[in-house]
C-alpha positions in Angstrom: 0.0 0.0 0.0 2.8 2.4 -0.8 0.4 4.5 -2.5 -2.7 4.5 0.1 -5.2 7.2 -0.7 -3.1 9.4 -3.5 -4.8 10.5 -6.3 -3.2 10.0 -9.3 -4.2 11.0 -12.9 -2.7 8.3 -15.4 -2.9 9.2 -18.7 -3.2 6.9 -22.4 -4.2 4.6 -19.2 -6.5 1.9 -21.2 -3.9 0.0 -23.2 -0.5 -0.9 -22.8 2.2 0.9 -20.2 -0.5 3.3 -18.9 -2.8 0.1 -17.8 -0.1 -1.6 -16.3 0.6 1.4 -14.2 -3.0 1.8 -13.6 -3.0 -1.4 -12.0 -0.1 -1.5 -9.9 -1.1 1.8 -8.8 -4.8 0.6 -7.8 -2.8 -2.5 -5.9 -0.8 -0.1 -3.9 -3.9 1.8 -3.0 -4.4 4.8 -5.3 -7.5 6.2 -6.0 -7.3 6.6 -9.9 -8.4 9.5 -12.2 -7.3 7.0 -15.9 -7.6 9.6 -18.5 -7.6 8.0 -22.5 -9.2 8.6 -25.8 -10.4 5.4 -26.6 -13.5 5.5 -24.6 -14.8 1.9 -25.0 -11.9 0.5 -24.0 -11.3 2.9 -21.1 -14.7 2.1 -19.7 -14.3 -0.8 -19.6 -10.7 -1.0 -18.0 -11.8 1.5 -15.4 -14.7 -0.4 -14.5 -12.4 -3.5 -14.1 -10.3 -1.7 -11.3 -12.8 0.3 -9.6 -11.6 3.2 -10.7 -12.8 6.5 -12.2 -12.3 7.9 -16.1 -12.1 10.5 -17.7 -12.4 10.6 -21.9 -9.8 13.2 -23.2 -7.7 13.8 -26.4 -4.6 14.9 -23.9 -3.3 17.3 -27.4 -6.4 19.6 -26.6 -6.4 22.9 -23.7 -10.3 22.2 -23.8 -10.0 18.7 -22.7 -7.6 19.5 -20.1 -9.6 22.1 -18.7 -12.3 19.4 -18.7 -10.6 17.4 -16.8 -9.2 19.9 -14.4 -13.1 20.4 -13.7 -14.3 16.9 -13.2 -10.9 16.6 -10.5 -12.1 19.6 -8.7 -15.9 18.1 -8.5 -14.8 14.6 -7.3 -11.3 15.0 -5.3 -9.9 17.8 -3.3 -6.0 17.6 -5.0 -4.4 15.8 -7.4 -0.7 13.8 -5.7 0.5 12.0 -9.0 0.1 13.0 -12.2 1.8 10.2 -14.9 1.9 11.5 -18.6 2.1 8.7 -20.4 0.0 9.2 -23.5 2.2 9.0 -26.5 2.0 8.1 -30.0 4.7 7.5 -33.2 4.9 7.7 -36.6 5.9 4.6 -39.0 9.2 4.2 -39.5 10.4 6.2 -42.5 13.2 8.5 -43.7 13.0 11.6 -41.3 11.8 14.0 -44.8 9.1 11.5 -45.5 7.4 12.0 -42.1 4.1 14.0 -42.9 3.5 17.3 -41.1 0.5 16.4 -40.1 2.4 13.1 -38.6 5.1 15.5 -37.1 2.4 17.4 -35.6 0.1 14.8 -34.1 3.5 13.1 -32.1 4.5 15.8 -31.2 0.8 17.3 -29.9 0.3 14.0 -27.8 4.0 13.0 -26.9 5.3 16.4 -25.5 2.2 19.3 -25.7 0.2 17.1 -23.3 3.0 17.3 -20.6 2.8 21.5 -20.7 -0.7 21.1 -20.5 -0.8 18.8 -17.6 1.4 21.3 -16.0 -0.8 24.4 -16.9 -3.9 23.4 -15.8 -2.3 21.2 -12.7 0.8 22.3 -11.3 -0.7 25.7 -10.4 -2.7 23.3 -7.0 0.4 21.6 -6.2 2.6 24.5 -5.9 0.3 25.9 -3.6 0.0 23.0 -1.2 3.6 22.2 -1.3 3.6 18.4 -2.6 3.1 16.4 -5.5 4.8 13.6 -8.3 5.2 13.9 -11.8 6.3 11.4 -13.9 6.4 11.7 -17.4 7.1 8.0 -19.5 9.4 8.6 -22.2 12.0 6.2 -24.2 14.9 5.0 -25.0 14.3 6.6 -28.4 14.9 10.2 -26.9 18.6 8.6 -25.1 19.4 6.3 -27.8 17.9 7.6 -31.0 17.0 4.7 -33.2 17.1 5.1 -37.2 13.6 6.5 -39.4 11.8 7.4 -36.1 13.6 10.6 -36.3 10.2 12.9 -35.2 9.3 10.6 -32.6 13.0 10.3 -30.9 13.0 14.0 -30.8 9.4 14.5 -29.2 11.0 11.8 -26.7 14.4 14.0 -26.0 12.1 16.3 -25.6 9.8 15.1 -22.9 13.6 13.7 -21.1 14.6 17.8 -21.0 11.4 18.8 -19.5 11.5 16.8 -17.1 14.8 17.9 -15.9 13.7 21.4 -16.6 10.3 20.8 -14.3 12.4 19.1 -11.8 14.9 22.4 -10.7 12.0 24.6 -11.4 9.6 22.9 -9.0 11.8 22.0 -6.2 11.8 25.0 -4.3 8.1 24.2 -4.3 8.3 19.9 -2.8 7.3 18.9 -6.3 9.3 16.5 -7.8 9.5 15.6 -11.6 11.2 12.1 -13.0 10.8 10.4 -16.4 11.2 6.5 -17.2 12.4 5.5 -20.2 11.2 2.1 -21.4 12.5 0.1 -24.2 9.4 -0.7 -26.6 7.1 -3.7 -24.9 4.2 -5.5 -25.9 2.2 -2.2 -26.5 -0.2 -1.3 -29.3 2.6 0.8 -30.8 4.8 -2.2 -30.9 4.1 -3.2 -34.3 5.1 0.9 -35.6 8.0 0.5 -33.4 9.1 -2.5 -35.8 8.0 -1.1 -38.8 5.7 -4.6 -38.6 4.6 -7.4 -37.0 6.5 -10.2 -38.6 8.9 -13.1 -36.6 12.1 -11.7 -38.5 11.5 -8.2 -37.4 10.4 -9.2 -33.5 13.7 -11.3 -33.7 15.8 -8.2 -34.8 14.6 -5.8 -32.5 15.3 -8.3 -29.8 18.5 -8.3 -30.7 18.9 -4.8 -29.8 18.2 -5.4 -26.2 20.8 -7.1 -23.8 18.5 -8.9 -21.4 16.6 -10.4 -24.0 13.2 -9.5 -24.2 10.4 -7.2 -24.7 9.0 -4.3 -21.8 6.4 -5.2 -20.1 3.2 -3.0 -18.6 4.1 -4.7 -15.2 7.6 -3.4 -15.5 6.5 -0.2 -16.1 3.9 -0.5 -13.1 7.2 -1.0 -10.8 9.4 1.5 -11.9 6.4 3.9 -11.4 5.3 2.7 -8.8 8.4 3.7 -6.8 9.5 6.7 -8.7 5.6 8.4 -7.3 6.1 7.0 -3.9 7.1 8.4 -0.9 10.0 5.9 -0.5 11.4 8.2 -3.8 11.5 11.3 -2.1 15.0 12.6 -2.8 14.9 11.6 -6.4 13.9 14.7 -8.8 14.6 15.3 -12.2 16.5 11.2 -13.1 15.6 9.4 -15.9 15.2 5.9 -15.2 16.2 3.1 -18.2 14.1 0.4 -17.9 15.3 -1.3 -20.6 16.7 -4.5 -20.5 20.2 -3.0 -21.0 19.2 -0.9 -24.3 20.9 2.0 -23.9 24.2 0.8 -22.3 
């Protein structure tokens, strides 16, 4: 129960990482806002876990302010919030990449973290507390090849986080990042450029320890990085990634 009555707001939370965390989280005894776009599927999840959701294209001010609403109507403060909503493009030659691909990454993968912090940071400066942790990749440490847009939207997301971390100290907030190695995700199959034994086998090959990510592992890492036995650690970046970027 290292988590016992915070409130955390997960989001991308009804699919891969951001359900895995979702569920470690509600083990350890969060109370959950799960924020995605895919409402079905988020319904459903939620309901699962006994947990509360929220539908919400994270690339939009509106739906943040939305959001920001329904907290203040069923919770008095927000303790975690975990960005991990993300999205990629195909892999292609970096000139190929589509604006309107550049721009959707982008949008979801690093404009949803300034948001979160616009419409929620304001609260926990002013009580003095609060986590956030934004999920990342080994993409934005370790760039890989023809996912050019998406490695930088990843660097990007690492330097926030650092950037956060000295600005909100002064204020008990602290700010971390993990960076997984891809994992047996719905983006898993863009990762890899496809879905085919060959291609599984040569991305494998790229990380030491032999194997894919998993939401649980993501759960872990998270779990501790948002809990109270983390409370020196502020603006790291922890690889968990099988030995990826060594």
């Amino acid at each position: 129960m290292r988590l016992k009555d915070k409130i955390a707001i997960i989001t991308g939370s009804a699919s891969g990482f951001g359900k895995g965390i979702a569920k470690k989280f509600t083990e350890e005894g969060a109370k959950l806002i799960m924020v995605d776009i895919n409402s079905s599927l988020l319904k459903k999840v939620s309901k699962n876990l006994s947990q509360k959701c929220f539908v919400a294209d994270v690339s939009k001010s509106s739906n943040f302010k939305s959001l920001l609403r329904f907290v203040q109507k069923n919770f008095s403060r927000v303790d975690i919030i975990v960005n991990n909503a993300g999205t990629t493009h195909k892999p292609k030659a970096m000139e190929t990449v589509t604006e309107k691909e550049f721009d959707r990454v982008f949008n979801v993968n690093v404009k949803s973290v300034y948001l979160s912090g616009k419409y929620f940071v304001p609260k926990m400066k002013k009580l003095k507390k609060g986590v956030i942790l934004n999920v990342a990749s080994t993409a934005g440490l370790s760039p890989r090849p023809k996912l050019n847009w998406y490695n930088a939207s990843k660097g990007a997301m690492i330097t926030a986080t650092k950037a956060m971390a000295i600005e909100l100290a002064p204020y008990k907030v602290r700010v971390n990042a993990i960076a997984p190695v891809a994992g047996k995700t719905p983006l898993l199959k863009s990762f890899m450029g496809g879905n085919t034994p060959e291609k599984k086998k040569a991305f494998l090959s790229t990380i030491p320890i032999g194997r894919f990510s998993t939401p649980q592992d993501m759960g872990n890492a998270a779990c501790f990085l948002c809990s109270d036995e983390a409370s020196m650690i502020t603006g790291t970046v922890l690889e968990v990634d099988g030995g990826r970027c060594i």
